[in-house]
N, CA, C and O atoms as a Tripos MOL2 file, in Angstrom:
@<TRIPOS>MOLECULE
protein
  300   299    75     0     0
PROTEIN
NO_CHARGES

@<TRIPOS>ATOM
      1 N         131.0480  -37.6810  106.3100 N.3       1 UNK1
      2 CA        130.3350  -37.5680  107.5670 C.3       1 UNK1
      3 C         129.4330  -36.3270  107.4870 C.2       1 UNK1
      4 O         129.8790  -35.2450  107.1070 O.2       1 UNK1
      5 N         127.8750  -36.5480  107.9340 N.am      2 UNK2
      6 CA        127.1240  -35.3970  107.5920 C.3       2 UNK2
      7 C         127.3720  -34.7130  109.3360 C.2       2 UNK2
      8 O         128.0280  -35.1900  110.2610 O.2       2 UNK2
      9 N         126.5290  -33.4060  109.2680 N.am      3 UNK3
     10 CA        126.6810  -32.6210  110.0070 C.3       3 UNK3
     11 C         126.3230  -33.1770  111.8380 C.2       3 UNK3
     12 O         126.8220  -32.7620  112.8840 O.2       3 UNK3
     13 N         125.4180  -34.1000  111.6320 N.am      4 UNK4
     14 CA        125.0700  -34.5390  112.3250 C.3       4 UNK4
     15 C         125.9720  -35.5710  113.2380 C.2       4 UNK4
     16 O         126.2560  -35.6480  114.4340 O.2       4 UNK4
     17 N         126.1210  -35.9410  112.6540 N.am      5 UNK5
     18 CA        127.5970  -37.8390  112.6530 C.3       5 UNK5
     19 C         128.5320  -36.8360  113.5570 C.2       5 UNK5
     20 O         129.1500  -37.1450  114.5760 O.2       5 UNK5
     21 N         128.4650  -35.4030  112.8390 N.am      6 UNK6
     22 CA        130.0550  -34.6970  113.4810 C.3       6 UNK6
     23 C         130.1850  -34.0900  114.0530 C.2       6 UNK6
     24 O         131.2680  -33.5060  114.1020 O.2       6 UNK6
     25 N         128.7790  -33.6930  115.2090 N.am      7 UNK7
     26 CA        128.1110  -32.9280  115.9650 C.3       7 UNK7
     27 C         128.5070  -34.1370  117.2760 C.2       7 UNK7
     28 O         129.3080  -33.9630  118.1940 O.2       7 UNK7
     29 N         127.6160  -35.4420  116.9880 N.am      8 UNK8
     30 CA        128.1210  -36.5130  117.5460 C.3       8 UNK8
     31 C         128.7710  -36.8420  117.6720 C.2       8 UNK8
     32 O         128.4770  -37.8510  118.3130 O.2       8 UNK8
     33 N         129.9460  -36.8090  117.5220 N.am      9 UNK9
     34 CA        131.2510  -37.1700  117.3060 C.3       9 UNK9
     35 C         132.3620  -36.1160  118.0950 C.2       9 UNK9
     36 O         133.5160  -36.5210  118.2340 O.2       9 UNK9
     37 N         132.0810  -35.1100  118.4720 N.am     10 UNK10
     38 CA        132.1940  -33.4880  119.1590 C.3      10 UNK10
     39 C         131.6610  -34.1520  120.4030 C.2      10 UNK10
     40 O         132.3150  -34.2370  121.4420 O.2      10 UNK10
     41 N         130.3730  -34.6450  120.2360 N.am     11 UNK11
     42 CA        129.9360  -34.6880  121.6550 C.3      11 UNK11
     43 C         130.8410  -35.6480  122.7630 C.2      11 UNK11
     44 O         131.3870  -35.4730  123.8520 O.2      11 UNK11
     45 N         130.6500  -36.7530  121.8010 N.am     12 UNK12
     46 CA        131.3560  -37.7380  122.3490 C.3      12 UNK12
     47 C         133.3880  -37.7710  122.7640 C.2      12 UNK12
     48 O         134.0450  -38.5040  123.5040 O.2      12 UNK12
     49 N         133.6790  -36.9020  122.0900 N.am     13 UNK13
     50 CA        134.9770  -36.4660  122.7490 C.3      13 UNK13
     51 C         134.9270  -35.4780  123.6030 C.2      13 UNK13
     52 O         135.6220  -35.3000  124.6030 O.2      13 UNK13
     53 N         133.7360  -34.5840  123.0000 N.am     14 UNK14
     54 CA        133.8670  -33.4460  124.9100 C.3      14 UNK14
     55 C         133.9570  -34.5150  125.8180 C.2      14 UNK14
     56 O         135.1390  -34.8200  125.9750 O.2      14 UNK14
     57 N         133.0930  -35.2910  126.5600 N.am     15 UNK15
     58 CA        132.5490  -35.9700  127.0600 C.3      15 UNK15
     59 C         133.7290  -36.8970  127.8580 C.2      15 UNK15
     60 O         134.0050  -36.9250  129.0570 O.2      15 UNK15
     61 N         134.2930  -37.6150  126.7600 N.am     16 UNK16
     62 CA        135.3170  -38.4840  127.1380 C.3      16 UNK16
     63 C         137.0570  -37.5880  127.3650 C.2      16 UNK16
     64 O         138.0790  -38.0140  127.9040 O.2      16 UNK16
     65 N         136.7800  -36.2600  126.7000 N.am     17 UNK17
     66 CA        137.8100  -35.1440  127.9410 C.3      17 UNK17
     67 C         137.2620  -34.9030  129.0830 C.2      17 UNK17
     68 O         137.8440  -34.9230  130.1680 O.2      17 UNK17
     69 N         135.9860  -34.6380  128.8680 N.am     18 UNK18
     70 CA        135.5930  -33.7360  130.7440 C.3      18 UNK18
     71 C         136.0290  -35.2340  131.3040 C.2      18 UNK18
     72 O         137.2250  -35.2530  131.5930 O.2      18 UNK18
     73 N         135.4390  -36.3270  131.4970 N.am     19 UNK19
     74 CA        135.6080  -37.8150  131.9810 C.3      19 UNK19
     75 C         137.0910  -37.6750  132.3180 C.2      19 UNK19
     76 O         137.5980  -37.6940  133.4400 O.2      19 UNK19
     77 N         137.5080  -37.5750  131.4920 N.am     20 UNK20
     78 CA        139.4760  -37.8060  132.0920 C.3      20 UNK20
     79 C         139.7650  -36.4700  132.9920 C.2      20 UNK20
     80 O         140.3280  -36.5660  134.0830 O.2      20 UNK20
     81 N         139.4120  -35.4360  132.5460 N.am     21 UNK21
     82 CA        139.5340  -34.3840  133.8630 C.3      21 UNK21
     83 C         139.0630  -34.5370  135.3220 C.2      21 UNK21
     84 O         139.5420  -34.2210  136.4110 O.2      21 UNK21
     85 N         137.7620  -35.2420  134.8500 N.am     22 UNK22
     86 CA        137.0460  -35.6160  136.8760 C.3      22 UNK22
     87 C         138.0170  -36.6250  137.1230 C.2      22 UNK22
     88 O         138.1580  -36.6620  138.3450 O.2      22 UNK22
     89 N         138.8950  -37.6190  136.4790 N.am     23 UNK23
     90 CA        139.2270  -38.6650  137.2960 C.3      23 UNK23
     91 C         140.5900  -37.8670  137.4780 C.2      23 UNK23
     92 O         140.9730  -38.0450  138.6350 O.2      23 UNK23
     93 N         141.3280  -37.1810  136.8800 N.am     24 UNK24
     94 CA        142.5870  -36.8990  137.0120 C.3      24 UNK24
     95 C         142.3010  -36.0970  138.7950 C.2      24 UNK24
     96 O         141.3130  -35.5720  139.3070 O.2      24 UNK24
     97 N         143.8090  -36.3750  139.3210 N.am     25 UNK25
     98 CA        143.6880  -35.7020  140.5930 C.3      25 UNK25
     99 C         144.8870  -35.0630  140.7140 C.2      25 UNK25
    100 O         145.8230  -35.4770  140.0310 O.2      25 UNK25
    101 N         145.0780  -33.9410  141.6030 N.am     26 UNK26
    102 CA        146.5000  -32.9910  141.5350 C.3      26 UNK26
    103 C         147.3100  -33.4080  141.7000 C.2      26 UNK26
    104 O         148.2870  -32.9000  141.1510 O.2      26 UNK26
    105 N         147.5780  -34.9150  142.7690 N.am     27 UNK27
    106 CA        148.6130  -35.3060  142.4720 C.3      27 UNK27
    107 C         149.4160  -35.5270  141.2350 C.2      27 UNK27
    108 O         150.6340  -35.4260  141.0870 O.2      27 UNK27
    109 N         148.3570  -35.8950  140.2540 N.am     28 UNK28
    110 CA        149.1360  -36.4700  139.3810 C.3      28 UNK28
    111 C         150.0460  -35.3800  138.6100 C.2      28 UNK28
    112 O         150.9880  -35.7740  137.9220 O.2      28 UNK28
    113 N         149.7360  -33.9290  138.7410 N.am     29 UNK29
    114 CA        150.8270  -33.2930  138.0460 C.3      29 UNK29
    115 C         152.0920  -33.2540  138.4910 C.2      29 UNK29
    116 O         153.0080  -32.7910  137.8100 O.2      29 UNK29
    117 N         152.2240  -33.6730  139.5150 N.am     30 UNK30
    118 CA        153.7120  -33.8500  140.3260 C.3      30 UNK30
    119 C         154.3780  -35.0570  139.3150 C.2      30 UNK30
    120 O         155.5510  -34.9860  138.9450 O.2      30 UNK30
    121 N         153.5630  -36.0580  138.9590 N.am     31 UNK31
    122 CA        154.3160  -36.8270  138.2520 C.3      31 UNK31
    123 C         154.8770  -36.3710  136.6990 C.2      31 UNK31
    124 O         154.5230  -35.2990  136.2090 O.2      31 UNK31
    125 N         155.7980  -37.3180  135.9820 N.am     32 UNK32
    126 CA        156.0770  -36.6580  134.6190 C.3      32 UNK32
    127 C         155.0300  -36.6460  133.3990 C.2      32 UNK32
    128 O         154.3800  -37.6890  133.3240 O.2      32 UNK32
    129 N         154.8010  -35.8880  132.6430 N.am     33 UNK33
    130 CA        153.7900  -35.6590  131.7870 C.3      33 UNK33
    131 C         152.7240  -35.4010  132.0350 C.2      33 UNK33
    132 O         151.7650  -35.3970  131.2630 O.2      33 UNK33
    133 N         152.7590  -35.0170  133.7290 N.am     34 UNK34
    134 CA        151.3890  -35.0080  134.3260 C.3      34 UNK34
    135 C         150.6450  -33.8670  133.3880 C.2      34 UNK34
    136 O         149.6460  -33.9810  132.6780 O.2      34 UNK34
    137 N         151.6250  -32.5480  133.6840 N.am     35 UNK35
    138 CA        151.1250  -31.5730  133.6470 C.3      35 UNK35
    139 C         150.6780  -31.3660  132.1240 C.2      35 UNK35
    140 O         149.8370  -30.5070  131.8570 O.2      35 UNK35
    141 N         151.3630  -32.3190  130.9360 N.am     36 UNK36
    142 CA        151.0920  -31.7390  129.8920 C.3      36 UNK36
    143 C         149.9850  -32.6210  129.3970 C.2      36 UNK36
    144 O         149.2570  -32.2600  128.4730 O.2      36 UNK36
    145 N         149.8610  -33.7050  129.9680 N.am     37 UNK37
    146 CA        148.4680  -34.7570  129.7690 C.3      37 UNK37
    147 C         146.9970  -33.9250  130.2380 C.2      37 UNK37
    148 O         146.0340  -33.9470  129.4710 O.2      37 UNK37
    149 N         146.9310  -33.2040  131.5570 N.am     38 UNK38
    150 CA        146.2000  -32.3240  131.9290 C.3      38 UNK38
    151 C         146.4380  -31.3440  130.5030 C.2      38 UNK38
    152 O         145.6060  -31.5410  129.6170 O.2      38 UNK38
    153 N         147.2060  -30.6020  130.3030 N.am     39 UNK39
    154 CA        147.1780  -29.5040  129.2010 C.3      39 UNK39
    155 C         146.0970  -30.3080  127.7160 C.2      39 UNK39
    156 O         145.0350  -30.0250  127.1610 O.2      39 UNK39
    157 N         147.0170  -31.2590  127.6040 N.am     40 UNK40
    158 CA        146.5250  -31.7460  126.2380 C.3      40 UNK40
    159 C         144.5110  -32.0770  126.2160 C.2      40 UNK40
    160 O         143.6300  -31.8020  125.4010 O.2      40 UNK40
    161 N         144.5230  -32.7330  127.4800 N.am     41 UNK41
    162 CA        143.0440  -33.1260  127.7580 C.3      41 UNK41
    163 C         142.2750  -31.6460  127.6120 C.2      41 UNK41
    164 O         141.5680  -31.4650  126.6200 O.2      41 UNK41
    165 N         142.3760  -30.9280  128.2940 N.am     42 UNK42
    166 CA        141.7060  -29.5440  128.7190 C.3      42 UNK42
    167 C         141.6120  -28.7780  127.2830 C.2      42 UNK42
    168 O         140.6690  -28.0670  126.9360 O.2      42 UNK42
    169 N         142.6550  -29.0350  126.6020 N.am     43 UNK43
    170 CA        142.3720  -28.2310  125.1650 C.3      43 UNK43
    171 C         141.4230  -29.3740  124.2810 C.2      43 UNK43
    172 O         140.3960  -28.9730  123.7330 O.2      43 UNK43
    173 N         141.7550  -30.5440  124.1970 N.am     44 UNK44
    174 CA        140.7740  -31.3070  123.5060 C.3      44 UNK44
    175 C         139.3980  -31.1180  123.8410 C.2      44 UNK44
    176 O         138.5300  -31.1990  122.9730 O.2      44 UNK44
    177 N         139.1870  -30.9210  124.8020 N.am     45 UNK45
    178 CA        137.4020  -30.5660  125.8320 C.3      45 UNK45
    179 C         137.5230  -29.1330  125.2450 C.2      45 UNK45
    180 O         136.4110  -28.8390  124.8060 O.2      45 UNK45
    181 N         138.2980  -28.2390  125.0750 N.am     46 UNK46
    182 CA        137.7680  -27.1290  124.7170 C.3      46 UNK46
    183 C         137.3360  -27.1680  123.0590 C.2      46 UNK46
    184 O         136.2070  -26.8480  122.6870 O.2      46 UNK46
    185 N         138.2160  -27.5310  122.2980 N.am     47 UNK47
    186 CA        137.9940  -27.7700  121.0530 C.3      47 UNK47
    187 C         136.7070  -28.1950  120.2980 C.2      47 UNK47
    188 O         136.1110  -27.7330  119.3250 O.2      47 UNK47
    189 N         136.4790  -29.4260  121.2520 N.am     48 UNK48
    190 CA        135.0020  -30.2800  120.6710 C.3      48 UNK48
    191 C         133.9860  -29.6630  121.2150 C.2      48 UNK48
    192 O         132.9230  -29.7020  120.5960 O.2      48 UNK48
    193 N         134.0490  -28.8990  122.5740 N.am     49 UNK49
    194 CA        133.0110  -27.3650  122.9470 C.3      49 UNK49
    195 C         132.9520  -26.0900  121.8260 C.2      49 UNK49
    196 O         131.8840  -25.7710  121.3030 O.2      49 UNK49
    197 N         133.7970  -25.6330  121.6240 N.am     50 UNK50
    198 CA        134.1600  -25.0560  120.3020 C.3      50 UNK50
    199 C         133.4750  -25.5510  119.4270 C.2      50 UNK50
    200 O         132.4490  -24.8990  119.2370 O.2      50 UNK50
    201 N         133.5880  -26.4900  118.7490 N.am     51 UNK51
    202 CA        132.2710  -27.2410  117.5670 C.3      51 UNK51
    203 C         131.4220  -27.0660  117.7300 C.2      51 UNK51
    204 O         130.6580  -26.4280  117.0050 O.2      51 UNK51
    205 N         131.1250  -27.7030  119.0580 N.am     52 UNK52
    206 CA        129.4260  -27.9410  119.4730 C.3      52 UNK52
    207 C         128.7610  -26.7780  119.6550 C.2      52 UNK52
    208 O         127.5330  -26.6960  119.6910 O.2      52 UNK52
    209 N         129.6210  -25.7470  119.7880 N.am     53 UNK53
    210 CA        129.0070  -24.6230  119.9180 C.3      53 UNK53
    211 C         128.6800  -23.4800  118.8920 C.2      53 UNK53
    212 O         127.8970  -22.5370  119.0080 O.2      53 UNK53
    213 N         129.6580  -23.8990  117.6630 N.am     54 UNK54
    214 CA        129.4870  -23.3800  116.4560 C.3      54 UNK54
    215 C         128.3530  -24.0300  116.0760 C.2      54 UNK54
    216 O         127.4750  -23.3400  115.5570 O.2      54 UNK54
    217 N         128.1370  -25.3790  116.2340 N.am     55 UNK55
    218 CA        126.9570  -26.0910  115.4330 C.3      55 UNK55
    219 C         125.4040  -25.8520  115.6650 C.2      55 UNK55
    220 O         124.5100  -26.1280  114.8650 O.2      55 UNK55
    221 N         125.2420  -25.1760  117.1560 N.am     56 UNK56
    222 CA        124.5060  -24.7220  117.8370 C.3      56 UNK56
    223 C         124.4650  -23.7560  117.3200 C.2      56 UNK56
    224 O         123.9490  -23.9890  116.2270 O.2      56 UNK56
    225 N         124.7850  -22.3230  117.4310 N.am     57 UNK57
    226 CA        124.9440  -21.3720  116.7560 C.3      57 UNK57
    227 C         124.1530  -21.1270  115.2710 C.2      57 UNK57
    228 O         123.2540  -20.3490  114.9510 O.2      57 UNK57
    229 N         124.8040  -22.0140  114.6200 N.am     58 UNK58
    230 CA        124.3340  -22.2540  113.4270 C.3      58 UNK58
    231 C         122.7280  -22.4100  113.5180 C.2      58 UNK58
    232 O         121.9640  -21.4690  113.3040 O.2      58 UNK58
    233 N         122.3910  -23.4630  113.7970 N.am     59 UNK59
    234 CA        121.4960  -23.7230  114.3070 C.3      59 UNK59
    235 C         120.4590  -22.7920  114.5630 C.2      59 UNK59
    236 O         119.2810  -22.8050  114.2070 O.2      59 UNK59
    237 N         121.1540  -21.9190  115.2980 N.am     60 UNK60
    238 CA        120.1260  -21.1060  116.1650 C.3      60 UNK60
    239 C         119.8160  -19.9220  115.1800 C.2      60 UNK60
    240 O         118.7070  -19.3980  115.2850 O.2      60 UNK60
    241 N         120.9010  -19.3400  114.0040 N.am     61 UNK61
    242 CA        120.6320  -18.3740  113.3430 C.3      61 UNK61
    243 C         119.5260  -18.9510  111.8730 C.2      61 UNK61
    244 O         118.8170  -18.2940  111.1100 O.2      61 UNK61
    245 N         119.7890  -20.3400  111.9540 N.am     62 UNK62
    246 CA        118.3350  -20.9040  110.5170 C.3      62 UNK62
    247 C         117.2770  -21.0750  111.2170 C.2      62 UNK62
    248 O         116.1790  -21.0740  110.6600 O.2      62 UNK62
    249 N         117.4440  -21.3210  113.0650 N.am     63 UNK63
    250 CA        115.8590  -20.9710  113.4870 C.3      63 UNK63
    251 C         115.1140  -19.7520  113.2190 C.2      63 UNK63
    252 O         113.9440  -19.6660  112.8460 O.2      63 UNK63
    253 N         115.9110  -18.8600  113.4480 N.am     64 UNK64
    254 CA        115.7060  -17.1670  113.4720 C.3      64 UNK64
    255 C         115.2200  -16.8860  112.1510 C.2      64 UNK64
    256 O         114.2720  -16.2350  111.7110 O.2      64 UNK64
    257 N         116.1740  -17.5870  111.6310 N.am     65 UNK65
    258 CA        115.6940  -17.0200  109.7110 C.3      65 UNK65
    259 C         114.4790  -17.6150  109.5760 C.2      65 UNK65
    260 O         113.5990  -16.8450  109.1900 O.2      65 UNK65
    261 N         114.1370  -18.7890  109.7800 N.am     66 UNK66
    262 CA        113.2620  -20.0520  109.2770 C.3      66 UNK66
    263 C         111.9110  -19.2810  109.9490 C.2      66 UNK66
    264 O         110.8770  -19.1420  109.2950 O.2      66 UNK66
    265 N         112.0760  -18.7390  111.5170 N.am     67 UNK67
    266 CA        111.0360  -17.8730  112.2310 C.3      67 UNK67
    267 C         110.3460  -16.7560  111.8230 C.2      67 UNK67
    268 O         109.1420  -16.5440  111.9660 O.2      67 UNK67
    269 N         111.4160  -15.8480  111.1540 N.am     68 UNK68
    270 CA        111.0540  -14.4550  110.5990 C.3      68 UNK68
    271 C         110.4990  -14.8250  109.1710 C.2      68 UNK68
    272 O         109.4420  -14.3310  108.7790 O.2      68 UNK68
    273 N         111.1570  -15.6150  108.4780 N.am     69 UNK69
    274 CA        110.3890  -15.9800  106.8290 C.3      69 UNK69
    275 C         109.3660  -16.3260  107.2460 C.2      69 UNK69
    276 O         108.6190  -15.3630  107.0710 O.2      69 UNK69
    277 N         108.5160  -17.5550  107.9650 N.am     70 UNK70
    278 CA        107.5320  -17.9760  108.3050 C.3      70 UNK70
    279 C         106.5430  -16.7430  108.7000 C.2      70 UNK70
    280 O         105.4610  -16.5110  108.1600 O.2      70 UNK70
    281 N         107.0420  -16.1280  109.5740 N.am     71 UNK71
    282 CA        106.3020  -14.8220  110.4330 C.3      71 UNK71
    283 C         105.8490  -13.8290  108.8010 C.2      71 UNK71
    284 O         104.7320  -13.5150  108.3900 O.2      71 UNK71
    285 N         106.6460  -13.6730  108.4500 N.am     72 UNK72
    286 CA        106.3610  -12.8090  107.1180 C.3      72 UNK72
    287 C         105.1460  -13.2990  106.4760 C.2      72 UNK72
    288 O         104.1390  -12.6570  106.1760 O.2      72 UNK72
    289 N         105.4160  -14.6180  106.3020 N.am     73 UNK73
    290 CA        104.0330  -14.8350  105.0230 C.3      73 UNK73
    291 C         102.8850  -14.8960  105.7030 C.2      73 UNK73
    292 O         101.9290  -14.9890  104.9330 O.2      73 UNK73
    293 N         102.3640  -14.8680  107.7000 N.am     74 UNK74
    294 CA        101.3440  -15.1260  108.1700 C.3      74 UNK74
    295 C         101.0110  -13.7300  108.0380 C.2      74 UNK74
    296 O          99.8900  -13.5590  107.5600 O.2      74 UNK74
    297 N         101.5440  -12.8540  108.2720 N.am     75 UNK75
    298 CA        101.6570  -11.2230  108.4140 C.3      75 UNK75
    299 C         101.1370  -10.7480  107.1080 C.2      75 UNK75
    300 O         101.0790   -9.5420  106.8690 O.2      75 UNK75
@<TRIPOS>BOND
     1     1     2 1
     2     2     3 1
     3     3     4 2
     4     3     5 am
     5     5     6 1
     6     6     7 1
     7     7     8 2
     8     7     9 am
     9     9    10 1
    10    10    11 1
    11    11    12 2
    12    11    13 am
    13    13    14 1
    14    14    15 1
    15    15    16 2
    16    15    17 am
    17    17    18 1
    18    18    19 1
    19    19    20 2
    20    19    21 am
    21    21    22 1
    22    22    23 1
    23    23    24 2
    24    23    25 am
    25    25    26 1
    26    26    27 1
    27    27    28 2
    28    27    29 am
    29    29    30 1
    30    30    31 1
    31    31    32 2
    32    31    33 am
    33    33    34 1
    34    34    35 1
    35    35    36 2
    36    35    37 am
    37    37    38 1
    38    38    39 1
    39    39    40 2
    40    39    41 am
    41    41    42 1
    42    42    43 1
    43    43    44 2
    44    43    45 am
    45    45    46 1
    46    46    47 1
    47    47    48 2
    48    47    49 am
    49    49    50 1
    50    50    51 1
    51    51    52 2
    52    51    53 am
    53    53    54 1
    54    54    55 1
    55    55    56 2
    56    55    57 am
    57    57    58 1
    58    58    59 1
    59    59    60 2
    60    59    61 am
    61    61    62 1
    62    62    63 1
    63    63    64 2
    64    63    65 am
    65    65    66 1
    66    66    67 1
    67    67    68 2
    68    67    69 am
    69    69    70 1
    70    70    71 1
    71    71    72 2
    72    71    73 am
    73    73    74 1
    74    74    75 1
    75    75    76 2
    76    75    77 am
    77    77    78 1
    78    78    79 1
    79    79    80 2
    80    79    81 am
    81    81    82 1
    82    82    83 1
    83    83    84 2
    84    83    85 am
    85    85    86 1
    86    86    87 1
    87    87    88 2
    88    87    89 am
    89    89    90 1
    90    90    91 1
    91    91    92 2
    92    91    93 am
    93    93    94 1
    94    94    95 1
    95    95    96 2
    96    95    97 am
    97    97    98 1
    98    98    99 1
    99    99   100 2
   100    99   101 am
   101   101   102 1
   102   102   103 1
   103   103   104 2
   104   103   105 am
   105   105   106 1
   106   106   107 1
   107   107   108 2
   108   107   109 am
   109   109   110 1
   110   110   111 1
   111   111   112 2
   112   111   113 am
   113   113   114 1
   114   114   115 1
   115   115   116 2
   116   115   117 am
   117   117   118 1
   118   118   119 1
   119   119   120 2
   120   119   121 am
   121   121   122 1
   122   122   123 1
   123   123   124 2
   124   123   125 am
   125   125   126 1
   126   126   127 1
   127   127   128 2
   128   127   129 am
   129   129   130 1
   130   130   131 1
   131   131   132 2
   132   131   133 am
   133   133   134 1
   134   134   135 1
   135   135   136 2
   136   135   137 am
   137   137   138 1
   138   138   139 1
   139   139   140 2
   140   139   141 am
   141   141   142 1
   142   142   143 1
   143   143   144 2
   144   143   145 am
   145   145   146 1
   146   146   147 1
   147   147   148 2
   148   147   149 am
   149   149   150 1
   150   150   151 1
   151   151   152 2
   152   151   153 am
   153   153   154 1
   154   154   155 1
   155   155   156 2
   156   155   157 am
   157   157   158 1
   158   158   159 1
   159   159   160 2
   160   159   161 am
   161   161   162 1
   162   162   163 1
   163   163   164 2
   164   163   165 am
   165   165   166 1
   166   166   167 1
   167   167   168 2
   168   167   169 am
   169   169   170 1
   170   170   171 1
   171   171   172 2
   172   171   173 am
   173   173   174 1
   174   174   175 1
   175   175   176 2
   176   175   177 am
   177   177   178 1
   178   178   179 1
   179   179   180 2
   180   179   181 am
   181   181   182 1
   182   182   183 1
   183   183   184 2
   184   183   185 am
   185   185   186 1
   186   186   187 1
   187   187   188 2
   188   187   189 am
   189   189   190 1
   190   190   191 1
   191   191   192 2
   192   191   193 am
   193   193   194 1
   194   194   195 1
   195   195   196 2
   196   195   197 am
   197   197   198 1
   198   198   199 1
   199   199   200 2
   200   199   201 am
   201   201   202 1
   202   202   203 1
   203   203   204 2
   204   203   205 am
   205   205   206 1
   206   206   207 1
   207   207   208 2
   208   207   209 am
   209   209   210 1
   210   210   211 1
   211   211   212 2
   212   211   213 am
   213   213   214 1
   214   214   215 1
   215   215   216 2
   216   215   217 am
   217   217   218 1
   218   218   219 1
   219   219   220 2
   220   219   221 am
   221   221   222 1
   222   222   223 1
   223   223   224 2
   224   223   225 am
   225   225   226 1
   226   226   227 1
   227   227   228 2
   228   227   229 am
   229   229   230 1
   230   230   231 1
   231   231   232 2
   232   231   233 am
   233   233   234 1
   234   234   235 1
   235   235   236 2
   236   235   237 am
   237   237   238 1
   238   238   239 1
   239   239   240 2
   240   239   241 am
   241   241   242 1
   242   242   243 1
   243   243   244 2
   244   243   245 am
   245   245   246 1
   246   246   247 1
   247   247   248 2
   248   247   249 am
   249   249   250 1
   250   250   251 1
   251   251   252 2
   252   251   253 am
   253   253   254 1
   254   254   255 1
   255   255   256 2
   256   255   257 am
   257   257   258 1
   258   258   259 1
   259   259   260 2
   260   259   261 am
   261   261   262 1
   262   262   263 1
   263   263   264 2
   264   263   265 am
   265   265   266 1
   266   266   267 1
   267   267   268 2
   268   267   269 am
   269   269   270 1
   270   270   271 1
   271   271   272 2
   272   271   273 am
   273   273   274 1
   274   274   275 1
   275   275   276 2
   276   275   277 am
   277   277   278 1
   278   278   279 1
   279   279   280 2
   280   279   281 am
   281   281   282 1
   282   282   283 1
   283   283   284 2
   284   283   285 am
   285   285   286 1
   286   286   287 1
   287   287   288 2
   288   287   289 am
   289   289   290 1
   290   290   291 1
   291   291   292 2
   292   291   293 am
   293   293   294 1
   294   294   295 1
   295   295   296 2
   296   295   297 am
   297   297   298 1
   298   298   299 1
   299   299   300 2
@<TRIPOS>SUBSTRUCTURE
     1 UNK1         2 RESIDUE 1 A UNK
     2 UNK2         6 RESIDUE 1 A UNK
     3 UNK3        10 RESIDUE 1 A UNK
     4 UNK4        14 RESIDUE 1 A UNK
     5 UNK5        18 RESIDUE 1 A UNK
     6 UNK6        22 RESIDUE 1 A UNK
     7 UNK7        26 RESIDUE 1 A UNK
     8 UNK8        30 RESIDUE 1 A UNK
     9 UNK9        34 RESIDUE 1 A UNK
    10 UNK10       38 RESIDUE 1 A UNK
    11 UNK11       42 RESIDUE 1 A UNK
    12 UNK12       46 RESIDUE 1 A UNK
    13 UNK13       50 RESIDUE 1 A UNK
    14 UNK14       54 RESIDUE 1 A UNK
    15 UNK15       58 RESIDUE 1 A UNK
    16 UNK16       62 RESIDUE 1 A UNK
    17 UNK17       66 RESIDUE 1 A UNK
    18 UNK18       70 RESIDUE 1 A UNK
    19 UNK19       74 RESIDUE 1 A UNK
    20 UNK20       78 RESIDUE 1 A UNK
    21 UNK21       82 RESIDUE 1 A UNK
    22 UNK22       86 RESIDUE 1 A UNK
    23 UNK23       90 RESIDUE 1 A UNK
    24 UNK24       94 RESIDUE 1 A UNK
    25 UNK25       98 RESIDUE 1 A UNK
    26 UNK26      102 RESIDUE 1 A UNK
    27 UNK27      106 RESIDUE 1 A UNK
    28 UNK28      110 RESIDUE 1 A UNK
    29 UNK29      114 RESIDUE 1 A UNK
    30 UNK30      118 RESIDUE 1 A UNK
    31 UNK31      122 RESIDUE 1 A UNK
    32 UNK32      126 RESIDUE 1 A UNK
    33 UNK33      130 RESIDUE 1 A UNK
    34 UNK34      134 RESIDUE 1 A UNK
    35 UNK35      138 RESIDUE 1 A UNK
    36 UNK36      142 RESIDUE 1 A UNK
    37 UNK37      146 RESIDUE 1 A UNK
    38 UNK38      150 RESIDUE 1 A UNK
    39 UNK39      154 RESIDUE 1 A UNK
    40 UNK40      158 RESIDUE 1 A UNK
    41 UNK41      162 RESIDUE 1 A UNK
    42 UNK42      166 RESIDUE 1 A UNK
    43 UNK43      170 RESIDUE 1 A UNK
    44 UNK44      174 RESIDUE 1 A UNK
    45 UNK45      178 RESIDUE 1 A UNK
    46 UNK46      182 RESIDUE 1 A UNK
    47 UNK47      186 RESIDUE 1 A UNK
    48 UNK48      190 RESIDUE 1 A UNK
    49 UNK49      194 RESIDUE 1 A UNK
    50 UNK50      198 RESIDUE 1 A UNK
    51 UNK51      202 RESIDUE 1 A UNK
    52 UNK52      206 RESIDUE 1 A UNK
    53 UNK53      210 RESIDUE 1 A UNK
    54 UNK54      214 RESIDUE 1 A UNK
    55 UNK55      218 RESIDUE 1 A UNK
    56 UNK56      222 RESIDUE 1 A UNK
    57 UNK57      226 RESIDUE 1 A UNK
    58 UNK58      230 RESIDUE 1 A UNK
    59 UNK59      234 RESIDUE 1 A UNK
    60 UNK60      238 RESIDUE 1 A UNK
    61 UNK61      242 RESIDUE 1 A UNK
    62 UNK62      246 RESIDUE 1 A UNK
    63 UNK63      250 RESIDUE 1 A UNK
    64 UNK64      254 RESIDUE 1 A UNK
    65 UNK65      258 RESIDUE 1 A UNK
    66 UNK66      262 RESIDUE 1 A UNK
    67 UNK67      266 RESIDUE 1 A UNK
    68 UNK68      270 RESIDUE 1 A UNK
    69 UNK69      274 RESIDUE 1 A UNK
    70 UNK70      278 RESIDUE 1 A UNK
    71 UNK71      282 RESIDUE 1 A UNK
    72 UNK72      286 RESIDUE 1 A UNK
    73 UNK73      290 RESIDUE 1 A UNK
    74 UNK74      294 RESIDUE 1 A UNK
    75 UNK75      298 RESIDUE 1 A UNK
């Protein structure tokens, strides 16, 4: 899977955690496993944010480089 596929793939599970968090409602932690189904969801949404945000990152430091090399040779 290239970087991309797995960027997508990040996205699409943030996505489908935040989704189960809007539908979940407080009742439901009263029930059994409520509370650790909420736990488990909330760390999976953090995790694939975590990626997406490294990948970004990344990203953002080969713009910078890619900007300043470029800037150099007009200079």
């Amino acid at each position: 899977m290239d970087d991309i596929d797995q960027l997508i793939e990040n996205v699409r599970a943030f996505c489908t955690a935040l989704e189960k968090l809007r539908l979940m409602e407080g009742s439901e932690m009263l029930l059994p496993g409520g509370v650790e189904a909420y736990n488990n969801t909330l760390e999976d949404a953090y995790t694939a944010y975590a990626q997406i945000e490294t990948a970004v990152d990344e990203w953002d430091h080969e713009l910078e480089y890619q900007h300043t090399r470029l800037d150099a040779g007009v200079k």
